[in-house]
C-alpha positions in Angstrom: -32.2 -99.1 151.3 -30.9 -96.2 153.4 -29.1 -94.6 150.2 -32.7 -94.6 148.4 -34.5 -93.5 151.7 -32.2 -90.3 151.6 -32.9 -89.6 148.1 -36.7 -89.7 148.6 -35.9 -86.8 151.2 -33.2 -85.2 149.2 -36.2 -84.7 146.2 -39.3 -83.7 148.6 -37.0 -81.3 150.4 -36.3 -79.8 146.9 -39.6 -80.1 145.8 -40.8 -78.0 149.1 -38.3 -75.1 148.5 -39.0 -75.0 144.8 -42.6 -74.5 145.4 -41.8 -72.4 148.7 -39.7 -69.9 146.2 -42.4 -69.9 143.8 -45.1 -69.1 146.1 -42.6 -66.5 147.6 -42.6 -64.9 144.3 -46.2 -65.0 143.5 -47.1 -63.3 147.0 -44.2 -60.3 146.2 -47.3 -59.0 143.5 -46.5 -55.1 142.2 -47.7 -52.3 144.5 -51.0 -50.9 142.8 -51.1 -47.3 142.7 -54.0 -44.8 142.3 -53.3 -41.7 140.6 -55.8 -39.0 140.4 -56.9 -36.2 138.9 -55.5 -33.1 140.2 -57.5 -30.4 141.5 -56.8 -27.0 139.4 -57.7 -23.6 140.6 -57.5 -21.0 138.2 -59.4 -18.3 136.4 -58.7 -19.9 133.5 -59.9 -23.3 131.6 -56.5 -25.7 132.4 -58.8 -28.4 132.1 -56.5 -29.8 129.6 -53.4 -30.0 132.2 -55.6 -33.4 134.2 -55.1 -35.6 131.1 -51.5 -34.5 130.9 -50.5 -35.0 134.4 -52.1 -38.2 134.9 -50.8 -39.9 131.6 -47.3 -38.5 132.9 -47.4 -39.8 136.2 -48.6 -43.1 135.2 -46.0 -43.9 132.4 -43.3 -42.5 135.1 -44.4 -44.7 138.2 -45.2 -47.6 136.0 -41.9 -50.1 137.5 -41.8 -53.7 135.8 -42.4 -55.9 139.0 -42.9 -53.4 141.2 -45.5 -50.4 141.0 -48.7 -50.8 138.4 -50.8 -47.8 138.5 -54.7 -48.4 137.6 -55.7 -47.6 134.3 -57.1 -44.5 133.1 -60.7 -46.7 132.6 -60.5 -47.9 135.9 -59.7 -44.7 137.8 -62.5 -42.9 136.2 -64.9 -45.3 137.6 -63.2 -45.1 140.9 -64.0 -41.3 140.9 -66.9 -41.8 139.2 -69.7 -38.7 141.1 -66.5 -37.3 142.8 -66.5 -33.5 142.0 -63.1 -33.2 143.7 -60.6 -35.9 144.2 -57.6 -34.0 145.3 -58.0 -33.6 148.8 -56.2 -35.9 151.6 -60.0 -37.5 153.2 -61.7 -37.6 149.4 -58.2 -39.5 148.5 -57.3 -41.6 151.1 -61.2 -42.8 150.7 -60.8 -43.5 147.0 -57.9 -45.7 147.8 -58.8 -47.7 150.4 -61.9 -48.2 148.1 -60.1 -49.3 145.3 -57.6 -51.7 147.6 -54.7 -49.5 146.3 -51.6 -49.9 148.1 -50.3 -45.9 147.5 -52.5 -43.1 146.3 -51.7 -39.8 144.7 -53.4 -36.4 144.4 -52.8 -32.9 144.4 -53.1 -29.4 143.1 -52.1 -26.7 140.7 -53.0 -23.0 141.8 -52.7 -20.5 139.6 -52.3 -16.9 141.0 -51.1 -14.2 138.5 -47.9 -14.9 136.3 -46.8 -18.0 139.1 -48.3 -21.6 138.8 -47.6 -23.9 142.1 -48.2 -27.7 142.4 -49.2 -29.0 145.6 -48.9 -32.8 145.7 -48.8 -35.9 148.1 -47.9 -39.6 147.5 -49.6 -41.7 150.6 -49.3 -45.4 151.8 -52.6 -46.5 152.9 -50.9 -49.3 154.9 -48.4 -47.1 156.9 -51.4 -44.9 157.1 -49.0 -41.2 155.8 -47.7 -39.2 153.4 -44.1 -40.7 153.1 -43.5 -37.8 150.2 -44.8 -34.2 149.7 -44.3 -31.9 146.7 -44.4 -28.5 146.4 -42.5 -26.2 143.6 -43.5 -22.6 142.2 -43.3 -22.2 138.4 -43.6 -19.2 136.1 -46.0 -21.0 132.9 -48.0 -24.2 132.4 -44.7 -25.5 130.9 -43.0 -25.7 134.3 -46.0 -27.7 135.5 -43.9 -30.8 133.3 -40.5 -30.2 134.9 -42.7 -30.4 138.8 -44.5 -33.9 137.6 -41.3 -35.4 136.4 -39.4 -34.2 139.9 -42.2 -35.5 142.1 -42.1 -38.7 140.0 -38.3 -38.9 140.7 -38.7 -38.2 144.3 -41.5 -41.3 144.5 -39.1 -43.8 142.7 -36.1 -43.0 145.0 -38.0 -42.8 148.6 -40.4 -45.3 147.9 -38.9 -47.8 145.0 -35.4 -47.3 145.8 -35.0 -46.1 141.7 -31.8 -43.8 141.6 -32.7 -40.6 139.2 -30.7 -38.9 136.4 -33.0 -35.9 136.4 -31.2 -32.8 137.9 -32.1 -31.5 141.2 -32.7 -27.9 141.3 -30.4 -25.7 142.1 -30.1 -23.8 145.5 -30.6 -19.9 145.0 -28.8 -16.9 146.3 -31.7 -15.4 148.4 -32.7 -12.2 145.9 -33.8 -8.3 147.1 -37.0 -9.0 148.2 -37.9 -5.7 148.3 -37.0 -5.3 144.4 -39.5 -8.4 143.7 -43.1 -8.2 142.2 -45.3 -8.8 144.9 -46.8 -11.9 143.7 -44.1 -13.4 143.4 -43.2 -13.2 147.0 -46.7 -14.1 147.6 -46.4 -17.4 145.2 -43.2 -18.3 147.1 -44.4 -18.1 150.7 -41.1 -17.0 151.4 -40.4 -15.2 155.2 -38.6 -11.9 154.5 -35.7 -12.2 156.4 -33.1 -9.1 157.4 -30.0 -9.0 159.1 -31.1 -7.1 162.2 -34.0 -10.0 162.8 -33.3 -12.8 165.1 -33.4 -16.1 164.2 -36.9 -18.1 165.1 -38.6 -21.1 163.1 -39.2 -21.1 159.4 -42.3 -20.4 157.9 -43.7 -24.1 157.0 -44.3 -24.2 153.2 -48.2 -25.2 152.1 -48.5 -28.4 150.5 -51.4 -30.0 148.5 -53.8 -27.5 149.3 -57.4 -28.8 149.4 -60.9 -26.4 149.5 -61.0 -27.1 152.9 -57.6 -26.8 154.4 -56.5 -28.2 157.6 -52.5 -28.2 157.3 -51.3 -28.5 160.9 -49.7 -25.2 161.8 -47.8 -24.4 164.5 -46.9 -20.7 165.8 -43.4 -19.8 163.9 -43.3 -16.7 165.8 -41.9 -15.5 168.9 -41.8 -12.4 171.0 -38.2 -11.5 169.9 -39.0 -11.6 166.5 -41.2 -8.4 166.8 -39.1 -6.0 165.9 -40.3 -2.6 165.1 -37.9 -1.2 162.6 -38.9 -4.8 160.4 -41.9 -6.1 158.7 -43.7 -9.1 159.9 -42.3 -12.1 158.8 -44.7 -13.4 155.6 -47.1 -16.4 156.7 -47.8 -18.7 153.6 -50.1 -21.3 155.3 -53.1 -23.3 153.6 -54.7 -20.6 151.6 -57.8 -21.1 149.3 -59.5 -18.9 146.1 -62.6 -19.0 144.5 -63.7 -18.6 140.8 -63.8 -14.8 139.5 -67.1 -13.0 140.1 -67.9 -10.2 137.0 -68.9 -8.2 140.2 -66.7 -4.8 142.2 -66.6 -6.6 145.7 -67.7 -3.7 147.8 -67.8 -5.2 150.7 -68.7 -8.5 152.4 -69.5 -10.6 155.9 -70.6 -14.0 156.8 -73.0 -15.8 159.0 -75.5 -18.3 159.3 -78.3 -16.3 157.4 -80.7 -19.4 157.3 -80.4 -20.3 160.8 -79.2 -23.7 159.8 -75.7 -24.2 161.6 -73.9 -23.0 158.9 -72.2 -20.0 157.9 -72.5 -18.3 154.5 -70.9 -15.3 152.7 -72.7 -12.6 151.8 -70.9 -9.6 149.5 -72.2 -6.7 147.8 -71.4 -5.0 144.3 -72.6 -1.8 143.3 -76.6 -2.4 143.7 -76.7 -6.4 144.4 -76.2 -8.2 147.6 -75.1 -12.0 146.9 -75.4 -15.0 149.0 -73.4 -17.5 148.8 -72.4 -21.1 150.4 -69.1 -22.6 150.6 -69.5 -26.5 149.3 -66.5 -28.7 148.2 -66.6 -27.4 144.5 -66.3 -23.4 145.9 -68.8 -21.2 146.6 -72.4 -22.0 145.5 -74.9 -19.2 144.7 -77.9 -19.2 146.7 -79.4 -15.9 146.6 -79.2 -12.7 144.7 -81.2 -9.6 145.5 -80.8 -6.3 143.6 -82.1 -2.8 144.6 -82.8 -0.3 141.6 -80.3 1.7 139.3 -80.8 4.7 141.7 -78.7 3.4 144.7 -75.4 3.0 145.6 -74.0 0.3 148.4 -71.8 1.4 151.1 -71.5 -1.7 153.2 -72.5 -5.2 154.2 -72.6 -6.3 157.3 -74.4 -10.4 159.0 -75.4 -10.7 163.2 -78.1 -12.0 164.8 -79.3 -9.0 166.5 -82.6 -10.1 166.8 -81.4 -13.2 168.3 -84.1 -15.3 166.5 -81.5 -17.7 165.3 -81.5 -16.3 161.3 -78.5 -13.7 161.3 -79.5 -10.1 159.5 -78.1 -8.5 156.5 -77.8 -5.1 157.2 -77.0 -2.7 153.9 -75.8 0.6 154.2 -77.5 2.1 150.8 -77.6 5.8 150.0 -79.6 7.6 146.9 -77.5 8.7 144.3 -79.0 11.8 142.9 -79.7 13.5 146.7 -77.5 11.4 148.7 -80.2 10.3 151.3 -79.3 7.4 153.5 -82.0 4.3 152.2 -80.3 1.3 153.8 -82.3 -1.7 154.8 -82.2 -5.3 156.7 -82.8 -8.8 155.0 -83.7 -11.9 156.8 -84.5 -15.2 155.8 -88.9 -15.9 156.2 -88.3 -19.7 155.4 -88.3 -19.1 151.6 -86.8 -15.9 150.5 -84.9 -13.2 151.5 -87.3 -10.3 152.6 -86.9 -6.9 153.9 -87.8 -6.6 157.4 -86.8 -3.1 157.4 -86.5 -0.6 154.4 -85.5 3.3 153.5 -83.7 2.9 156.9 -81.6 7.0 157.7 -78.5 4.7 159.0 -74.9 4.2 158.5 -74.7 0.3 159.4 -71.6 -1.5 161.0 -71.3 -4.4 163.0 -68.3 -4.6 165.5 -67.2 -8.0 167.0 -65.9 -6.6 170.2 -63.7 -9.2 172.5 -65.7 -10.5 175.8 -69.0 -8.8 174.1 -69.4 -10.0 170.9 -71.2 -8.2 168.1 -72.9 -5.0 168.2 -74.7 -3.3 165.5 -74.1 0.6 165.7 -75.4 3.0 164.2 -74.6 6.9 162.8 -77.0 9.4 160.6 -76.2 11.8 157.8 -75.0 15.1 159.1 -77.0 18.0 158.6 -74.3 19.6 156.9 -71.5 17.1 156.9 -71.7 13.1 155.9 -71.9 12.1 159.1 -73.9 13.1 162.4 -72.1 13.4 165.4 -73.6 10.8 167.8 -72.8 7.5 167.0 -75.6 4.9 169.0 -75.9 1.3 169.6 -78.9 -0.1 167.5 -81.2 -2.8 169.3 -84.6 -4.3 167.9 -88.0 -3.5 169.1 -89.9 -5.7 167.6 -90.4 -3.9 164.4 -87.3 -1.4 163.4 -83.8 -0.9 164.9 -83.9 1.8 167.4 -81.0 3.8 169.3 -80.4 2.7 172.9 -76.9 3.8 174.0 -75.0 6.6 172.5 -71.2 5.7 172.3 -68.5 7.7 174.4 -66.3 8.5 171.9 -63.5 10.7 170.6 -64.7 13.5 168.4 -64.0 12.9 164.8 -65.4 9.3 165.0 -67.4 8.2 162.2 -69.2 4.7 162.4 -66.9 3.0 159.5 -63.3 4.2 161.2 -62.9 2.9 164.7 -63.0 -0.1 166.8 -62.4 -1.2 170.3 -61.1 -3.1 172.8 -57.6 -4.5 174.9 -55.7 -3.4 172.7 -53.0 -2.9 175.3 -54.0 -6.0 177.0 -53.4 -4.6 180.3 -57.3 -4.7 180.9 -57.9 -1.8 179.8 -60.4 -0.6 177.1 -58.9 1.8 174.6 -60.3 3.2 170.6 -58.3 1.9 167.8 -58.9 4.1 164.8 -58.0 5.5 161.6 -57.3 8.8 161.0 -58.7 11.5 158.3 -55.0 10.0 156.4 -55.8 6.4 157.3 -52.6 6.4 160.0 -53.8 3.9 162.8 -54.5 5.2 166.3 -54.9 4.4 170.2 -56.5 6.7 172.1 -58.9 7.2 175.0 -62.5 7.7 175.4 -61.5 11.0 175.6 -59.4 11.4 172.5 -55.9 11.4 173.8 -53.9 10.0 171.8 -51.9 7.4 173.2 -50.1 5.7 170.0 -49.9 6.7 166.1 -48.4 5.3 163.3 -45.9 6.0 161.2 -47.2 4.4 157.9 -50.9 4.5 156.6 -52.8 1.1 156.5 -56.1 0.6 154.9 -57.1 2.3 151.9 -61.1 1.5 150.5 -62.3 2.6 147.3 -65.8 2.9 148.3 -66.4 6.7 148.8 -69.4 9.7 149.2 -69.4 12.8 147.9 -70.9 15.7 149.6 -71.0 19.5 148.9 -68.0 21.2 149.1 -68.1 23.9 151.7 -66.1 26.2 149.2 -68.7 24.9 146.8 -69.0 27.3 143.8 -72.0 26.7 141.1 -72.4 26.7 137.3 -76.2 26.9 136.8 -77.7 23.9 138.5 -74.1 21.8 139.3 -72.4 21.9 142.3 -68.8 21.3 143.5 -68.5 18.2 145.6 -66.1 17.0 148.0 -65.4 13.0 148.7 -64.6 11.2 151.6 -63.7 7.5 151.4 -64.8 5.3 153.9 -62.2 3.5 156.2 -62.1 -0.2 156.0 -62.2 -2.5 159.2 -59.7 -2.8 162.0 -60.5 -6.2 164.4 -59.5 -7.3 167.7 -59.2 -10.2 168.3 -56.9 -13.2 169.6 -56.6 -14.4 166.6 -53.9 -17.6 167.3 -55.1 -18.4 170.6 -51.8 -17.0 172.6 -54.1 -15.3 175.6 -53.0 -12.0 174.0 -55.1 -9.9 171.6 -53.7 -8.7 167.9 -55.2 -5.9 165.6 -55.8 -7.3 162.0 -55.8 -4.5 159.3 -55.2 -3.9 155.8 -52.8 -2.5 153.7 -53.3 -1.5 150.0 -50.6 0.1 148.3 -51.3 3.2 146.0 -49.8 4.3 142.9 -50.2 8.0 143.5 -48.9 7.8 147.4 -52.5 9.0 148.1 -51.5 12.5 147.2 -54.4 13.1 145.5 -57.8 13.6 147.4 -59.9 12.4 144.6 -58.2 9.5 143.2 -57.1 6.2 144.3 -55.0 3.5 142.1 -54.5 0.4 144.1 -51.7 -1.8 142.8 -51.3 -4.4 145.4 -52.1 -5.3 148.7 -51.8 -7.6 152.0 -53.0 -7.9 155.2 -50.9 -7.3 158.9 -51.5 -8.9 161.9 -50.3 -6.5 164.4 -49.9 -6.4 168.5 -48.9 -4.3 170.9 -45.3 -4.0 172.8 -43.7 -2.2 174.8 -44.0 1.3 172.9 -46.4 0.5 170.4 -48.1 -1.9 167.6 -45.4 -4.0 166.1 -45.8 -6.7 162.9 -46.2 -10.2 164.2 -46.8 -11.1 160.6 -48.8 -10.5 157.2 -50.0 -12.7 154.7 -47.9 -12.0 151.1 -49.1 -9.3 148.8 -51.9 -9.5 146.3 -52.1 -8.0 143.0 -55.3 -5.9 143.2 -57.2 -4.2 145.9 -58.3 -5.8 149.2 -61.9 -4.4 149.5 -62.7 -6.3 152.8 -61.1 -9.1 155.3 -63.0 -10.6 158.4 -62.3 -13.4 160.6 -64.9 -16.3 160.3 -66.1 -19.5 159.8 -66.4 -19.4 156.0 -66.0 -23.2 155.2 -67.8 -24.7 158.1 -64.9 -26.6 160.0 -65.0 -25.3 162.8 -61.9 -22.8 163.0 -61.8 -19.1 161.9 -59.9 -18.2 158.8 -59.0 -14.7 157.6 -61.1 -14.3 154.8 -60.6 -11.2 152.2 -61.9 -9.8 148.8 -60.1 -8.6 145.8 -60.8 -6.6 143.5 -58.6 -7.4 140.6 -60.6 -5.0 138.2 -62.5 -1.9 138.5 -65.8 -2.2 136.0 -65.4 0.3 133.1 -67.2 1.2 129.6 -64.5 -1.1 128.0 -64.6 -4.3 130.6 -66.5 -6.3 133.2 -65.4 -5.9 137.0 -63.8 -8.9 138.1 -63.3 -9.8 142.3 -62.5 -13.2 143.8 -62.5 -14.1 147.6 -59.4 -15.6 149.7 -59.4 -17.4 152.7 -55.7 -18.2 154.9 -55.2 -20.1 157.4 -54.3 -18.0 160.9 -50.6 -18.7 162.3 -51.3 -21.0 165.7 -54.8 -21.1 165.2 -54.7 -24.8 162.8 
C-alpha cells in the first residue's frame, strides 16, 4: 500500500513539473519589435531608401524564438496619419501603442557628397535606448553597410547573437586642414592640435529628430581657448529644411500673429516669406511680393509697438534712383498689411543684453549711402519717428555694429566691423580697443552709389558698391554668466581682393568671447558648402530654448538656373 501511495506522488509530481516546464516555455513568447520608417532629409526624392531599410532590418532582427518584428501590414496601420515616425516621443508612443517590447527609428541626413544615419533601438520596459547608431557614408550604397552594422550591434547587446560582419576599422586622424569642408562638417569631428589642451570630446549627434533635444553638456573649458587655435567644432543636434528656389537675403523670427509662437520670416529679392516650423518642416503661411522695381536689403521681426503682433520691418530701396522705400507689415487678424509704406529708412533691429530689442534707424546720405546720425525709432501711433540719436564712433553705419559687455567687466563697449569686415572693440568715442587679425562676415547683399571719381558716357554713370555687413550678437548664449559674440565667417575664393566681386565657397559660424587680450574661439559649428546669408539666435521650433538658426545660399539665381537657399538650425553648446 505504501509502494503504490509513493507512485501516485512519484506521477503527480511529474505531471506538475511537466506542465510547469511547458507553461515556462509558453510564457518565454519572442520579443515583438517595431521597426519604423526612417525619417529622410534631403533635397533629393530617397523615398525609395524606407522600403529598403525596413525590409533589411526586419529579415536581420527576425531571431527564431526570440525577436519577431511586426509585419510590414501591420506597421503601416500602426503609423497610419503619422507624418513622421522617426523621432524618440512619436516612437516611443507608437510602441507602447502597439504593446511592442523594443522599438526602432531613425534618420538619414543627406548634406552634400556625405549621407549619415542616425538610429536608436529602445526597450519600452527598461524605459531607454540600450543602443545608438551613428556612421557617416559617402553614397546611398553605404546606407546598406550602416543597417547591417546597427543590426549586428542589436543582436549582440540585446540577443546575445555573436557577429561575423567586420567592425570598422579605426583611422589614422587625417590633415584636417587638407579636407573638404563638408566633410568635416558631416563628421562632427573636433579639430584637435598639438599645442591644445586636453578637455571633453565633442558628443557625436544621434538620431536627429525636427525638433531636437539631445542633452548637451558644455565640452569646453577656459583652457581650451587658445588664441593661436580655432575653436574646437560643435556637432550637436542640427536640423535642415527642404530647398527654397529663393536667394535668402536675409531673415528673422518672431511671433508675427501674436499667438505664442514664433515664426520665420526671410526675404528674396522682392518677396518677403512667412513661414511656421511644424513637425513636417517649415509650413508656408504668407507670401507678400513688392513690384519688379525694388530691391530688398533686409528683414528684420520686434514688437515695437508692443501690441502683442511682432513687425516686419523691410529695408527696400528703388532700383533705378536708389531711393530708400522700406515699409512695416503687421498682422490685422487676416492678412498681412502695411502699416507703414515708402518709409526713407535703413531698418535694423538690435537685441541688446539687459535691454532687449531696439529698432534703429539711419537715412540715405546726401551724397554718400548712408547719413551720419544713426537714431532709435519708436512708434507714435501712426509712423516710426526718431527719439534718441546714438553716441557712436564715426564711420558707423546702421547694418555694421552692435553693442554691449563685451568685456564683461560691466562695461558697455561698440563691437563692429570694419570698411574690410575685420571685427572691432571700441569706445563711444572710437578708440579702438581690440582688432582682429582675420576678416569674419562677408554678405552678398550690396548698394551701388555714384562714384566720386564718377566719369560719364552719355546718360550712364560710374558706380561704386558697398556691401552691407552682416550681424554680430551678444549674447550669453550657453548660460555660463559670461557673454560671447556670435558672427559669421564666409570664405571667399578671390581673398576679397576684388571690390566688386564676391565668390563665397563655404562657410561657418564662430562663437567667440573675450580673454585676457582679446576675442578668442570658444567654438564654431563645421563649415557649409555655400554662403551663410544670415544667423540669429531664436526660438525657431517652439520648445522653448534658443537655437542658432542660419541661411544658405547654396546657389546664386542666374539666366541658366533657379536660386536655391535652405535654413539650418544647431543646437547651442551648454544651452540643451
Amino acid at each position: 500500500m505504501k509502494l503504490r501511495q509513493n507512485k501516485i506522488i512519484l506521477v503527480i509530481f511529474l505531471t506538475m513539473t511537466f506542465f510547469t516546464l511547458c507553461g515556462a516555455a509558453g510564457a518565454d513568447e519572442p520579443a515583438k519589435l517595431l521597426i519604423l520608417p526612417f525619417n529622410i532629409y534631403s533635397d533629393k526624392d530617397l523615398t525609395f531608401l524606407k522600403e529598403g531599410i525596413l525590409n533589411m532590418l526586419s529579415t536581420r532582427l527576425t531571431l527564431e524564438g526570440e525577436a519577431i518584428p511586426f509585419s510590414r501590414e501591420e506597421t503601416l496601420k500602426i503609423i497610419k496619419g503619422v507624418a513622421e515616425p522617426g523621432n524618440e516621443r512619436t516612437a516611443v508612443s507608437l510602441g507602447l501603442k502597439a504593446n511592442a517590447d523594443y522599438v526602432l527609428y531613425g534618420s538619414l541626413t543627406v548634406f552634400g557628397d556625405s549621407i549619415s544615419t542616425d538610429a536608436r533601438f529602445f526597450d519600452l520596459h527598461e524605459k531607454k535606448t540600450v543602443v545608438t547608431f551613428y556612421e557617416i557614408g559617402k553614397n546611398n550604397s553605404d546606407v546598406i553597410s550602416h543597417i547591417n552594422l546597427f543590426a549586428s550591434r542589436i543582436n549582440e547587446k540585446v540577443f546575445g547573437r555573436e557577429s561575423d560582419l567586420p567592425q570598422p576599422a579605426q583611422k589614422k586622424p587625417a590633415d584636417e586642414s587638407r579636407r573638404h569642408p563638408e566633410a568635416v562638417w558631416a563628421e562632427g569631428k573636433r579639430i584637435k592640435t598639438n599645442t591644445e589642451p586636453p578637455s571633453a570630446e565633442v558628443p557625436v549627434p544621434s538620431a536627429e529628430t525636427p525638433a531636437p533635444s539631445v542633452k548637451l553638456s558644455v565640452p569646453f573649458t577656459k583652457d581650451s581657448l587658445i588664441s593661436a587655435e580655432p575653436g574646437p567644432i560643435f556637432a550637436g543636434g542640427i536640423w535642415k529644411s527642404k530647398n527654397f528656389n529663393s536667394q535668402i537675403k536675409a531673415m528673422s523670427i518672431g511671433d508675427v500673429n501674436g499667438d505664442g509662437k514664433n515664426e520665420t520670416i526671410f526675404i528674396g529679392e522682392r518677396t518677403v516669406f512667412i513661414y511656421r516650423y511644424t513637425n513636417s518642416g517649415l509650413k508656408k503661411i504668407g507670401e507678400i511680393g513688392d513690384g519688379s522695381f525694388y530691391s530688398f536689403l533686409g528683414v528684420d521681426v520686434a514688437d515695437i509697438n508692443k501690441n502683442g503682433k511682432a513687425e516686419i520691418f523691410v529695408t527696400s530701396i528703388h532700383s533705378d534712383n536708389g531711393y530708400l522705400q522700406s515699409f512695416v507689415l503687421e498682422w490685422d487678424g487676416t492678412k498681412f498689411a502695411k502699416i507703414v509704406d515708402n518709409a526713407r529708412w535703413h531698418y535694423r533691429v538690435l537685441n541688446i543684453p539687459d535691454k532687449g530689442k531696439i529698432l534703429m534707424g539711419q537715412k540715405r546720405g546726401a551724397r554718400g549711402v548712408f547719413a551720419s546720425a544713426i537714431y532709435e525709432l519708436k512708434w507714435a501711433g501712426d509712423e516710426y519717428i526718431s527719439v534718441n540719436r546714438q553716441l557712436l564712433p564715426k564711420g558707423m553705419n546702421v547694418y555694421n555694429f552692435t553693442y554691449g559687455d563685451v568685456l564683461n567687466n560691466g562695461q558697455e563697449k561698440v563691437v563692429a566691423f570694419s570698411k574690410r569686415d575685420y571685427l572691432r572693440i571700441l569706445d563711444r568715442n572710437g578708440n579702438e580697443e581690440w582688432k582682429s587679425t582675420e576678416r569674419f562676415g562677408g554678405g552678398l547683399t550690396y548698394i551701388e552709389f555714384p562714384s566720386e571719381a564718377a566719369s560719364r558716357i552719355g546718360s550712364l554713370e560710374e558706380t561704386d558698391i558697398l556691401y552691407l555687413s552682416q550681424r554680430i550678437h551678444i549674447a550669453d548664449v550657453d548660460n555660463d554668466g559670461k557673454n560671447e559674440v556670435i558672427v559669421g565667417q564666409n570664405r571667399d575664393k578671390a581673398r576679397r581682393i576684388f571690390s566688386r566681386l564676391r565668390m563665397f565657397e563655404s562657410g561657418h559660424i564662430e562663437c567667440l568671447v573675450w580673454k585676457d587680450l582679446g576675442l578668442y574661439p570658444k567654438w564654431r559649428i563645421r563649415d557649409i558648402s555655400g554662403h551663410i546669408s544670415d544667423y540669429l539666435i531664436a526660438d525657431i521650433n517652439n520648445d522653448g530654448k534658443d537655437e542658432l538658426v542660419f541661411s544658405v545660399v547654396t546657389k546664386t539665381g542666374s539666366f541658366i538656373g533657379k536660386p536655391k537657399s535652405f535654413i539650418a538650425l544647431q543646437e547651442i553648446p551648454g544651452s540643451y
